[in-house]
Phi, psi and omega in degrees: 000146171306123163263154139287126167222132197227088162243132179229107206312338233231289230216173180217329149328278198239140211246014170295351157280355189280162170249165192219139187193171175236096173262111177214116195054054179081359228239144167285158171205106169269154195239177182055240205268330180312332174280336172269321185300333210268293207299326173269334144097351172300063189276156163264172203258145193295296204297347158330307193283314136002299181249351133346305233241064174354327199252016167267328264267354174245045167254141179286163173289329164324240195318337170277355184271335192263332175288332176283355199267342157304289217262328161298311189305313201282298177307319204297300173339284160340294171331294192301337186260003172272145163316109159244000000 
């Protein structure tokens, strides 16, 4: 059986950053929206959610540039070990 997993790093406002996946036998498989985004190649940009957020509401452009270059490094990861 499949485990499901949903993490979502930023926000519970808006769960469009989030990822979705399936791990069943060591192997990845992403799902939902992680599935669509990986086939349209459509991200949106981190600092949206960013400025959502009050507890954001002091971050340099210096650090939202360096947390989306994070969240690019990881999905690309993400990418390479997943099952397409």
């Amino acid at each position: 059986m499949a485990e499901r997993i949903k993490i979502d790093p930023i926000t519970r406002i808006e769960g469009h950053l989030a990822i979705e996946v399936e791990i069943e036998n060591g192997k990845v498989k992403l799902t939902g929206k992680s599935r669509s985004l990986a086939r349209t190649g459509q991200k949106r940009a981190a600092d949206e959610y960013l400025k959502l957020q009050a507890r954001f509401k002091k971050i340099s452009q210096e650090q939202a540039l360096d947390f989306q270059r994070q969240i690019d490094d990881r999905w690309e990861a993400l990418l390479q070990r997943a099952i397409r």
